[in-house]
Each structure stands twice: as C-alpha cells, then as structure tokens.
Backbone as CSV, one residue per row, in Angstrom:
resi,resn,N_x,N_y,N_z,CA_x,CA_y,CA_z,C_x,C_y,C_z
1,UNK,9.847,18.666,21.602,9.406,18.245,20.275,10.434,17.296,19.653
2,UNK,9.887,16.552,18.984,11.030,15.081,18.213,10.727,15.519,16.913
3,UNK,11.438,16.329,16.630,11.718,17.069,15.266,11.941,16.101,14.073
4,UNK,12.961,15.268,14.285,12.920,14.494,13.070,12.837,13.374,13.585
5,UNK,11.360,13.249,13.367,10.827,11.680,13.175,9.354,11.954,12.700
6,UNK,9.091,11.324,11.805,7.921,11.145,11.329,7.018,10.187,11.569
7,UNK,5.687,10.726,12.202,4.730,9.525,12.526,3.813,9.010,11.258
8,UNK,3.732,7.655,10.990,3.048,7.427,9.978,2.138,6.525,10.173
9,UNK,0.540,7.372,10.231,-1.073,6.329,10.563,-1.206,6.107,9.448
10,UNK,-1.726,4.916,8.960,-1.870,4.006,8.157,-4.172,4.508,8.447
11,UNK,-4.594,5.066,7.535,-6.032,4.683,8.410,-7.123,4.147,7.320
12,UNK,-7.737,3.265,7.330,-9.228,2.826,6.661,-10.575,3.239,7.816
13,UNK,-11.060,4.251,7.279,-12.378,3.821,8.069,-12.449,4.627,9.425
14,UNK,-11.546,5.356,10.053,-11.209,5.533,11.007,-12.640,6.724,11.818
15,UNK,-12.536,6.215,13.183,-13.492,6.971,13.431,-12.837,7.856,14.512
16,UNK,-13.631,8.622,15.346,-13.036,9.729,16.507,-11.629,9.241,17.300
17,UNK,-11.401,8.467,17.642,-10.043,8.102,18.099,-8.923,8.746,17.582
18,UNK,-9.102,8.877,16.378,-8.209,9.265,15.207,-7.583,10.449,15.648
19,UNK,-8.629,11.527,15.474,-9.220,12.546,15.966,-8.132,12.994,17.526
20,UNK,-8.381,12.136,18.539,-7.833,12.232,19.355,-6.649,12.269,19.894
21,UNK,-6.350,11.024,18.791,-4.734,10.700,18.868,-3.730,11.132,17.931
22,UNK,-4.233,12.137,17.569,-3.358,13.380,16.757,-3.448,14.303,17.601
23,UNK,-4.494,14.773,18.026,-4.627,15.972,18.768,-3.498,15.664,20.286
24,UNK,-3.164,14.371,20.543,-1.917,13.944,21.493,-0.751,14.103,21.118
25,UNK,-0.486,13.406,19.954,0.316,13.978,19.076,1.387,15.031,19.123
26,UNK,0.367,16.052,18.364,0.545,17.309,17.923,1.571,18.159,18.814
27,UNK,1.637,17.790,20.154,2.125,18.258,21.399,3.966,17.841,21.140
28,UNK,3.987,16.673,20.954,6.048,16.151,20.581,6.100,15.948,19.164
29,UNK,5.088,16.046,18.136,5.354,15.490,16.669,4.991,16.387,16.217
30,UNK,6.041,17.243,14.637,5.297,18.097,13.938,5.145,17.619,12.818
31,UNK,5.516,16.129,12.433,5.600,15.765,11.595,4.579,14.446,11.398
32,UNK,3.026,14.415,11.616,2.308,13.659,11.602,1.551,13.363,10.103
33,UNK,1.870,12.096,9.455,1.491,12.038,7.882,0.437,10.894,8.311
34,UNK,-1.078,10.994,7.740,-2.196,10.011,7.425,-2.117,9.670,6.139
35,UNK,-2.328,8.006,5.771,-2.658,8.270,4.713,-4.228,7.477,4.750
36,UNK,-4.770,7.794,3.930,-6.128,7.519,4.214,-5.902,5.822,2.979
37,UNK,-6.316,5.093,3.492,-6.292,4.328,2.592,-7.937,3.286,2.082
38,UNK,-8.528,4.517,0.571,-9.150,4.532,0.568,-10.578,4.426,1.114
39,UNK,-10.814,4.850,2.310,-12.132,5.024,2.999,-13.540,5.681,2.332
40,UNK,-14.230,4.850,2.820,-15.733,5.825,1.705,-15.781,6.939,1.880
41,UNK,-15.081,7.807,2.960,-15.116,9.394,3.178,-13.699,9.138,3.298
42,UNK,-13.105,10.920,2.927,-11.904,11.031,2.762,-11.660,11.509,4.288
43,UNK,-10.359,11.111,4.416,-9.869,10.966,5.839,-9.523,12.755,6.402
44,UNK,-10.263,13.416,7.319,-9.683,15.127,7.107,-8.258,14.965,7.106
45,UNK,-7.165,15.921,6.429,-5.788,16.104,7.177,-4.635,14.873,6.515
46,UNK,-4.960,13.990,5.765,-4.568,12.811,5.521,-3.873,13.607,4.037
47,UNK,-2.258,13.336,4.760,-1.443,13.498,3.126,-1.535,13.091,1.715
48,UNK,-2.438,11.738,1.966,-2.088,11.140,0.877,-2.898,9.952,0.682
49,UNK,-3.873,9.904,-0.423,-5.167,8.749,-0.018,-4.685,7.814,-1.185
50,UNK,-5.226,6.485,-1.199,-6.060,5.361,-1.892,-7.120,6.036,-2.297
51,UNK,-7.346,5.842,-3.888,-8.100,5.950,-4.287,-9.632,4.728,-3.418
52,UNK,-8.976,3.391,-3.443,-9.333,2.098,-3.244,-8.648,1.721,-2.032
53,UNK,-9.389,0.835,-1.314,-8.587,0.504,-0.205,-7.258,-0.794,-0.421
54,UNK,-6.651,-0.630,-0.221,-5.332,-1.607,-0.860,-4.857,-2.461,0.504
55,UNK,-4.895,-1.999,1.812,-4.415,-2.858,2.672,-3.422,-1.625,3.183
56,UNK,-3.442,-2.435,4.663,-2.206,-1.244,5.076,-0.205,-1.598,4.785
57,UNK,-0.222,-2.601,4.560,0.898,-3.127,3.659,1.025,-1.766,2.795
58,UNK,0.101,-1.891,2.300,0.484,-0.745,0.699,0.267,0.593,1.365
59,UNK,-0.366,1.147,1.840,-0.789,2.347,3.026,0.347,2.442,3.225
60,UNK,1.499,1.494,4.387,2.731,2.004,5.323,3.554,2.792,3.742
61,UNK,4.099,1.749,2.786,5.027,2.024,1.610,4.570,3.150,1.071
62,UNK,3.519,3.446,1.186,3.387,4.571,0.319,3.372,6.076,1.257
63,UNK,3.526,5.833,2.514,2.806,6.621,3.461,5.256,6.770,3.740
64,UNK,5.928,5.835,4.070,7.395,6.021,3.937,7.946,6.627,2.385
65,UNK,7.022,6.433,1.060,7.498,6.825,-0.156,7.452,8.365,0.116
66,UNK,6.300,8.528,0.725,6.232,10.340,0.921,6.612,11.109,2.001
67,UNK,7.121,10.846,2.979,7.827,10.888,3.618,9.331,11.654,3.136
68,UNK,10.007,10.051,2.345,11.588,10.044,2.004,11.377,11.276,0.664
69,UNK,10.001,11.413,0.166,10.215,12.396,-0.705,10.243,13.609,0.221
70,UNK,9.207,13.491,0.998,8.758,15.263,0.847,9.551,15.722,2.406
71,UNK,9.803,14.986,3.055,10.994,15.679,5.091,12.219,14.630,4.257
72,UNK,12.797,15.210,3.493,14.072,15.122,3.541,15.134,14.940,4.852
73,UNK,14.281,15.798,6.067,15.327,16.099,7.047,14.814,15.302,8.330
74,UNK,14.391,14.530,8.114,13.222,13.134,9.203,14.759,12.119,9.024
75,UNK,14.924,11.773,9.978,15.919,10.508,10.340,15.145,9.401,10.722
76,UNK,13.609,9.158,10.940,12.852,7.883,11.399,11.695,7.841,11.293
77,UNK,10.937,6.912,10.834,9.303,7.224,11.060,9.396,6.193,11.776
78,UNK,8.257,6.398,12.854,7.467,5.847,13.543,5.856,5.301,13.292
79,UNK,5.453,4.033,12.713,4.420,3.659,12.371,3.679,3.126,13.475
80,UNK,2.221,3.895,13.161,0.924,3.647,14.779,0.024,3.677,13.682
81,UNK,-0.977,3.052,14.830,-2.255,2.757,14.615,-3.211,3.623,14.439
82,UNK,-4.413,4.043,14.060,-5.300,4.554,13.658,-6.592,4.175,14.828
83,UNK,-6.577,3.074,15.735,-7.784,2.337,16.397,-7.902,3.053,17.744
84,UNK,-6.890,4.288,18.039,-6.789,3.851,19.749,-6.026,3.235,20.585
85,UNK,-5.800,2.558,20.079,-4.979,1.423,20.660,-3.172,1.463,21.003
86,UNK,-2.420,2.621,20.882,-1.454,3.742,20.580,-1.724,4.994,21.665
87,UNK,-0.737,4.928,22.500,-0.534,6.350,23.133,0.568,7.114,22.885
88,UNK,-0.151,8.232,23.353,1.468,9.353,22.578,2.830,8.919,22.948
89,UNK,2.464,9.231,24.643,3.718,8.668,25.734,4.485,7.585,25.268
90,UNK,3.815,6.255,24.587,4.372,4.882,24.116,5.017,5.858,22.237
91,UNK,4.106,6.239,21.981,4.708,6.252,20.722,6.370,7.431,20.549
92,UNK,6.253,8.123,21.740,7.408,8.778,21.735,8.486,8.020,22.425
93,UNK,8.500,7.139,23.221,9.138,6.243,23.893,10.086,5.228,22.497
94,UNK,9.147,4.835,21.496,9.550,3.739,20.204,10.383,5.471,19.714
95,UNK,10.194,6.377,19.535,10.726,7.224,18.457,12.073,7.338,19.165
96,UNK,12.479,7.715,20.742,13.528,7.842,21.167,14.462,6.500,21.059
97,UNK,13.897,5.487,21.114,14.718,4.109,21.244,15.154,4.152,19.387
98,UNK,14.688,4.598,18.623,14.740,4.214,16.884,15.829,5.196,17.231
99,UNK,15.930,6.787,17.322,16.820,7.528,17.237,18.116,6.887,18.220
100,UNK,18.354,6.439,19.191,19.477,6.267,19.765,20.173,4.655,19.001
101,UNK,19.229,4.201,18.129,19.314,2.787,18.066,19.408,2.540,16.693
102,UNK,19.485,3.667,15.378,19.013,3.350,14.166,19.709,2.209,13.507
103,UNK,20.195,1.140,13.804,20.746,0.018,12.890,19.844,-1.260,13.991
104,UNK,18.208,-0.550,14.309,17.470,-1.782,15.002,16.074,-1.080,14.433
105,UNK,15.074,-2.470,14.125,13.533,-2.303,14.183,13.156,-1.479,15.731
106,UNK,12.839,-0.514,15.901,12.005,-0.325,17.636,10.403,-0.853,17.296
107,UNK,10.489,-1.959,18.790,9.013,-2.900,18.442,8.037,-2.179,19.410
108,UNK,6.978,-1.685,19.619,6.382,-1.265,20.797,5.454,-2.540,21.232
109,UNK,6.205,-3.168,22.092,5.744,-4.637,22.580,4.323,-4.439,23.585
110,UNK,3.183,-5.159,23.512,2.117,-4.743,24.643,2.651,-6.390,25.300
111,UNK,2.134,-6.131,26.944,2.232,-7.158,27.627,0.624,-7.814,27.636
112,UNK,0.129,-8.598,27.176,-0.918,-9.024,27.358,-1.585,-9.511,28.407
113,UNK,-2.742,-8.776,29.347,-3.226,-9.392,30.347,-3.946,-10.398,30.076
114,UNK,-4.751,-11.200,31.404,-5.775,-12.046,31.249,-7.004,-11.135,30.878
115,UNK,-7.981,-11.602,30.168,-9.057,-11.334,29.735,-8.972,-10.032,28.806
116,UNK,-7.812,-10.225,27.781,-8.062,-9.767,26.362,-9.029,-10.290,25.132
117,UNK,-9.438,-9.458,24.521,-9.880,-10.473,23.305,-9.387,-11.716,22.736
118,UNK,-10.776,-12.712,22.492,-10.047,-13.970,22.068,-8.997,-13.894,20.616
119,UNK,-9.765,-12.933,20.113,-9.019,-12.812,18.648,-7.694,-12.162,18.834
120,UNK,-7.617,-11.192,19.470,-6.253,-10.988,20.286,-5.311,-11.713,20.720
121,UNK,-5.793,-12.229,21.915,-5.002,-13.361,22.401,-4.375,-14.530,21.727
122,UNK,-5.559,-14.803,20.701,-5.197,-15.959,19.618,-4.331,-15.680,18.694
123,UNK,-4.350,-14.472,18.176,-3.054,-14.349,17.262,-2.211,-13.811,17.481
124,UNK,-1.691,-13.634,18.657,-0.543,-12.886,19.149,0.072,-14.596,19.415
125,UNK,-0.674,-15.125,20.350,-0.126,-16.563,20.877,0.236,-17.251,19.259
126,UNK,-0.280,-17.569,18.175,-0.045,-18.054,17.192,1.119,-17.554,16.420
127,UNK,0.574,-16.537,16.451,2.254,-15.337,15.438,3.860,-15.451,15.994
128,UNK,3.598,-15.287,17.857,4.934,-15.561,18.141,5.372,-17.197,17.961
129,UNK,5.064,-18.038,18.125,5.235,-19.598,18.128,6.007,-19.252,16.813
130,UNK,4.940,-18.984,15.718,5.185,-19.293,14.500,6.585,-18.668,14.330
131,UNK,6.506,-17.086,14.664,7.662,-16.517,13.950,9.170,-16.824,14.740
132,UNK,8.833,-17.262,16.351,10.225,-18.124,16.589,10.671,-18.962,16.001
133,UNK,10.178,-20.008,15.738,10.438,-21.305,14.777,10.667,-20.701,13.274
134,UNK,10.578,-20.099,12.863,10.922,-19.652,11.222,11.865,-18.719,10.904
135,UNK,11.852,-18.045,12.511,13.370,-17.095,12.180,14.552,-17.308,13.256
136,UNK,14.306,-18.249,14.265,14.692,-18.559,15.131,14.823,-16.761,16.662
137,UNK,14.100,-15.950,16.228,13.979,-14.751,17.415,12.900,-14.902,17.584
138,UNK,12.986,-14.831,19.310,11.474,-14.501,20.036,11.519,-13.464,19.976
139,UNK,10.221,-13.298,19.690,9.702,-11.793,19.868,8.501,-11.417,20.765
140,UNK,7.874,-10.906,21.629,6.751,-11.018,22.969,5.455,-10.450,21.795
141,UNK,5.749,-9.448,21.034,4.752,-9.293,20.819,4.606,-8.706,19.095
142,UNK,4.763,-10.041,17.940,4.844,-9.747,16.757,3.974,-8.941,16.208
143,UNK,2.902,-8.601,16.447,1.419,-8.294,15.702,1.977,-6.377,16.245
144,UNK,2.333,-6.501,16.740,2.344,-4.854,17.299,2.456,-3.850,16.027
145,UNK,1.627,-2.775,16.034,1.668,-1.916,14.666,2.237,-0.378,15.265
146,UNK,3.174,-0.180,16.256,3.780,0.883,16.682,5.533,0.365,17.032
147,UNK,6.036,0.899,15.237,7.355,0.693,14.801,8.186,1.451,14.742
148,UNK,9.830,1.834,15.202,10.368,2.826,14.661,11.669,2.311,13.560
149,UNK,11.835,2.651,12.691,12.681,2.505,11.565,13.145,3.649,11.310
150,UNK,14.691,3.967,11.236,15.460,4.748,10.639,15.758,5.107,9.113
151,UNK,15.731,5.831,8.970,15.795,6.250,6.947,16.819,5.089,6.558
152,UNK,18.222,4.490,7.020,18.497,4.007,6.747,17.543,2.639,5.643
153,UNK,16.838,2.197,6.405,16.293,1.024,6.491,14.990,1.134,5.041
154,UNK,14.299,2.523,5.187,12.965,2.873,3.958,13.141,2.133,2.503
155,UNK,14.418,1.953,2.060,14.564,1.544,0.988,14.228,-0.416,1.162
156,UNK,14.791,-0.492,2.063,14.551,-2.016,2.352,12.872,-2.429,2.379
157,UNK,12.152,-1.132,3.119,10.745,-1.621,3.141,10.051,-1.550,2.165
158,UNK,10.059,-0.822,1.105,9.207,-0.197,0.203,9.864,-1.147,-1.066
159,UNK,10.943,-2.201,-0.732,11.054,-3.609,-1.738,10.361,-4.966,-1.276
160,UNK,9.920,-4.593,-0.145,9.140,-5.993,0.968,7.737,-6.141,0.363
161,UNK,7.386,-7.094,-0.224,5.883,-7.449,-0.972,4.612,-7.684,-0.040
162,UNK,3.785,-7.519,-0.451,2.343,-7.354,0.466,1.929,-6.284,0.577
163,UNK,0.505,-6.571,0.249,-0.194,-5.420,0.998,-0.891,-5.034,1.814
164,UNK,-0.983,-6.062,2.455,-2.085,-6.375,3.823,-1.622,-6.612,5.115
165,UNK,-1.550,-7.137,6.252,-1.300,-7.951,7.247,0.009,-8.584,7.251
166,UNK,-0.217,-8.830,6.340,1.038,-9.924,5.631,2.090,-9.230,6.100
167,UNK,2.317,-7.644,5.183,3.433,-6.945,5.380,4.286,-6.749,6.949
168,UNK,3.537,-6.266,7.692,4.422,-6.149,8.995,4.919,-7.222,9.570
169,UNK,4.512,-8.352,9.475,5.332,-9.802,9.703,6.523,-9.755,8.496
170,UNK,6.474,-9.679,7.336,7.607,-9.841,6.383,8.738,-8.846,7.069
171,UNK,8.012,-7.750,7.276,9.125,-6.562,7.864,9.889,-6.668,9.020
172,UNK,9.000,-7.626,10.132,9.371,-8.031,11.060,10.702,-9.348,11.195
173,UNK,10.114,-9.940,10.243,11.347,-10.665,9.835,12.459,-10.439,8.753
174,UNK,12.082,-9.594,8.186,13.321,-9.007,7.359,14.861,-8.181,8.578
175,UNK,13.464,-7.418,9.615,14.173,-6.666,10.939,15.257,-7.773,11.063
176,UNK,15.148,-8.870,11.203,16.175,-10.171,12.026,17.476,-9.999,11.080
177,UNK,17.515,-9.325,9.769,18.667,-9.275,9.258,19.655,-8.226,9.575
178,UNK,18.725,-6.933,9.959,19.868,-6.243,10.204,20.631,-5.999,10.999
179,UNK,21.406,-5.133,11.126,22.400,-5.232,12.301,22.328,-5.274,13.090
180,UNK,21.567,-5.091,13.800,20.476,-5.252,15.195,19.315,-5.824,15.174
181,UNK,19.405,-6.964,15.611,17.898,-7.233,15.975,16.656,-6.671,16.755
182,UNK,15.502,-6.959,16.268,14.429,-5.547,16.949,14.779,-5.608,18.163
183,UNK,14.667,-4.209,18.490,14.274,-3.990,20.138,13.471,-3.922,20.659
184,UNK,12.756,-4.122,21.857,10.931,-4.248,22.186,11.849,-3.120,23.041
185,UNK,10.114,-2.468,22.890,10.191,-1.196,23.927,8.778,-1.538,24.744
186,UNK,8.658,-1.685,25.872,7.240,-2.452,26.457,6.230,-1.119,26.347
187,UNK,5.153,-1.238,25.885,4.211,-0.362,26.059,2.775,-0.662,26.975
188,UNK,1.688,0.332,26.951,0.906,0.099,27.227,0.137,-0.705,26.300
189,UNK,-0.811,-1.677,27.065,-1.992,-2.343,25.851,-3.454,-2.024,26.327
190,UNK,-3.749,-1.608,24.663,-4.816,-1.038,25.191,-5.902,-1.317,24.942
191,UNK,-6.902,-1.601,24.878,-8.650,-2.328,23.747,-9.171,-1.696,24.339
192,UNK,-10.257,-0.871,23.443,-11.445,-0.453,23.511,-12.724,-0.764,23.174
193,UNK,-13.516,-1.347,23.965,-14.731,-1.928,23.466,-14.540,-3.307,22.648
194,UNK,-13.331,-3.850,23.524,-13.206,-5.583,23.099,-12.602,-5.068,21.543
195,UNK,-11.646,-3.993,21.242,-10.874,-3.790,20.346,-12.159,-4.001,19.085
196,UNK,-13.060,-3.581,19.003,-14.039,-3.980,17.993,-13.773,-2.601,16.577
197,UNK,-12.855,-1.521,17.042,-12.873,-1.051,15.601,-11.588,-1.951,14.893
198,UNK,-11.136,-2.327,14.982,-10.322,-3.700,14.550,-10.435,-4.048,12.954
199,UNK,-9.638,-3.971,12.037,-10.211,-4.550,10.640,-9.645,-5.726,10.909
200,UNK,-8.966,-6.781,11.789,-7.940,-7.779,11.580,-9.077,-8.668,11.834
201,UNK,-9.409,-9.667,10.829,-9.781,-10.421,10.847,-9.162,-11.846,11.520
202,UNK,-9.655,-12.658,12.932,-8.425,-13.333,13.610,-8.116,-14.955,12.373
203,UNK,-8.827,-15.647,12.533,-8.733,-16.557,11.649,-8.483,-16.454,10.220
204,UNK,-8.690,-15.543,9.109,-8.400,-15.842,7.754,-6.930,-14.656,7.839
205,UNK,-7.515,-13.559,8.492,-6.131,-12.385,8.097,-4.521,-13.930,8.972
206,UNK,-4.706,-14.406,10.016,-4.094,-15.117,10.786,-3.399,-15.865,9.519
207,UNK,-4.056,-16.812,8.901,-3.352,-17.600,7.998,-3.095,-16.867,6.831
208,UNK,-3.666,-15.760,6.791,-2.369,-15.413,5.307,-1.291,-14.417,6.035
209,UNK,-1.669,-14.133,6.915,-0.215,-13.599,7.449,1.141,-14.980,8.029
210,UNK,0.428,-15.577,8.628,1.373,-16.885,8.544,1.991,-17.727,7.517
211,UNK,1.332,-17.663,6.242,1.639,-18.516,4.863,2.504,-17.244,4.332
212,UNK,2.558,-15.874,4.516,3.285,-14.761,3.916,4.504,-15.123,4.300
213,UNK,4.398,-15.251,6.122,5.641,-15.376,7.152,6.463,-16.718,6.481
214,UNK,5.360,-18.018,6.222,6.686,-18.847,5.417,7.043,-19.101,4.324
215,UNK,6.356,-18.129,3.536,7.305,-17.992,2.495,8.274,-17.177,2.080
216,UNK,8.144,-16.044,2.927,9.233,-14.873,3.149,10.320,-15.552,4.051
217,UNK,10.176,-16.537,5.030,11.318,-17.037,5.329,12.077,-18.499,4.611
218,UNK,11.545,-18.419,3.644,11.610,-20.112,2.911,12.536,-19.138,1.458
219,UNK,12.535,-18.397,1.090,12.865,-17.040,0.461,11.765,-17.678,-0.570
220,UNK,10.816,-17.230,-1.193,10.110,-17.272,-1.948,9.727,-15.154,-2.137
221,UNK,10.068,-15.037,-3.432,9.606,-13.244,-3.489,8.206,-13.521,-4.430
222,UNK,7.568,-12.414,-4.562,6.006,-12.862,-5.196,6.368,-13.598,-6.840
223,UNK,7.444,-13.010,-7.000,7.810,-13.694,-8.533,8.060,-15.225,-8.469
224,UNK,8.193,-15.879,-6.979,8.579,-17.029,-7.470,9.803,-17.270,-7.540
225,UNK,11.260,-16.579,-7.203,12.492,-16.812,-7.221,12.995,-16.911,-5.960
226,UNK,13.532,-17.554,-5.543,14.318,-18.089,-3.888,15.459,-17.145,-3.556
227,UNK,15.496,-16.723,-2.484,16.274,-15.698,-2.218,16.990,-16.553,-0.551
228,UNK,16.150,-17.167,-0.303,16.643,-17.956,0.887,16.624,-16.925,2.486
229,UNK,16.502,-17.650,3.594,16.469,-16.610,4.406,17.622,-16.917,5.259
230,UNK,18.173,-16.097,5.678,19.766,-16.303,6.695,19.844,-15.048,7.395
231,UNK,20.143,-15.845,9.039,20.383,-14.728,9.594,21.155,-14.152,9.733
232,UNK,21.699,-13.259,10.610,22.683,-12.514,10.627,24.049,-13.305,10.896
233,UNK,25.248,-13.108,10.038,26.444,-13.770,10.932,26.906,-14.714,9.477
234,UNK,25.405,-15.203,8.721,25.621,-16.293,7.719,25.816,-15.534,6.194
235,UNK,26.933,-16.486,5.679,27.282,-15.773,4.175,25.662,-15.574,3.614
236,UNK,26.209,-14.846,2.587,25.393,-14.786,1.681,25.569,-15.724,0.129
C-alpha cells in the first residue's frame, strides 16, 4: 500500500470505467479523492462536487485544496484520469518516482503508436512543438493527465490560473522552474473506442490551451501584470 499519496480524479460525466479504475485502485491507494465536477448526476463516492461544471483546472485545485486540508499526513498526490485511459500499475509507478523525487513534476509519458486518434495525435504533436519553443524543455508527452507532485509544490498550484485545459500546460510549465525538471515516467497508452469518452475538444480546447501556454510563458497573470518567465539558473 502507498500510504501517503493521494490519488486525485478530476471527473465530469464519468461513466463505468470510473467504476473500474478505483476498484484497481483500492488494492495500493487508501487514499482515493473524486471530485465530481459538476455532472448532471452526482458522482457515487466523490469527496467533493461542483455545484456547476467549472473545468478540470478548477476540479484538480480544489480536489489538492482538500486534500492539504483534510490527509495532513499525504506527502504527494497523484493526478489521473477519470476516461480509462490510466492504469493502476502506471499510476503507482508516477507515485513511486514523485516520492523518491519530490523537488520534480512525475509526468506519466504515453508513447504514441501509429494509428491513434487524429485528435490525439494532433495535439500531442502540436503541444510538444509548442511547449519546446516557449520553455525551451522537451517534453514526449505534454497533454498527459497522470501527475505526481509533492506537498511541497500544492501551494504553487492552487496560485496557477485556469480552469480548463489550459491549467495542466500552465502547471507543466511552471514544473520547468523547479528544482527539477519533470521527470517522464513512460507508461502505457491507452484509447478506448477511439478515446470517444474524451471531453477534449482537439481544435478549439488546442488553441486555448496554447494561447494560455503563451501567455503564461510571456508572464502575463489573468490580471494583466508581467511576471516574466525564466528558467531555472536565471535571476529573478
């Protein structure tokens, strides 16, 4: 059992998978928090709902706010998916690399075969281009939603703006500041049924997660004040 680490599903909408991949879970994690973020039915088992659906941006922050309140004694959450698309084996793999590693993002990187979804393929290929050139780190596989972060770090996320899509790219590049740059941990990749329970829209979610990505690296905060982006090594 991985006692202190907390898994945190983000879920809208979620159907039997869900279901499943708790019940995998349950076996190394005792510490599994849903938050339902606002779904027309309430999510069973889910700590902590949206009234309204807000985006999973606002889902993760609020889903780490309760967390740092209520397991005091959790040293990491680990953020997964809700689709399926997440295995236990991979998600305990990101929790051991966060615990031996806590001054690094753990990325759970998928290797992408031939004949993935186009919408897949397309914004994974788009996201990394983009986010090399804007933060200067490659990363294999930016879009990935199975993260491990150390308590250290919660306070840093839950000041990161967005509430959608947007967010895990800002986070992803905020990762480039700290003392470690992310670590990919290679996982399995997985789609089910051409990944169709999917809320990611490829083309519109694509460009506002990319226009988030440059203005979070251009330092622009939602207020409008420049904060500038620098990597590690450079004054402040």
């Amino acid at each position: 059992m991985v006692d202190d680490v907390a898994i945190l599903i983000p879920a809208y909408e979620p159907d039997e998978k869900l279901d499943r991949f708790l019940s995998d879970l349950a076996a190394d994690f005792p510490h599994v928090v849903v938050v339902d973020d606002g779904s027309s039915r309430p999510v069973p088992g889910a700590a902590v709902r949206h009234a309204v659906n807000r985006g999973k941006g606002a889902a993760i922050r609020t889903g780490v706010a309760w967390i740092r309140e209520n397991l005091p004694d959790v040293r990491a959450v680990v953020t997964a998916d809700a689709d399926g698309q997440h295995l236990a084996a991979d998600v305990k793999r990101v929790a051991e690399t966060v615990l031996s590693h806590p001054d690094a993002l753990a990325l759970g990187a998928r290797r992408l075969p031939h004949g993935i979804p186009f919408r897949s393929w397309f914004g994974n290929k788009w996201a990394r281009g983009t986010f090399r050139l804007l933060t200067g780190v490659y990363m294999s596989d930016t879009q990935s939603g199975l993260r491990g972060i150390s308590r250290r770090y919660w306070a840093r996320l839950l000041e990161i703006p967005g509430d959608r899509y947007e967010y895990e790219l800002r986070m992803l590049a905020d990762a480039c500041r700290w003392a470690e740059n992310p670590i990919e941990v290679p996982i399995q990749t997985v789609y089910i049924a051409g990944n169709a329970s999917s809320h990611f829209r490829p083309f519109r979610d694509a460009l506002a997660t990319q226009w988030a990505l440059l203005r979070h690296c251009l330092g622009f905060r939602v207020d409008g004040s420049a904060r500038g982006f620098q990597m590690k090594g450079e004054e402040e």
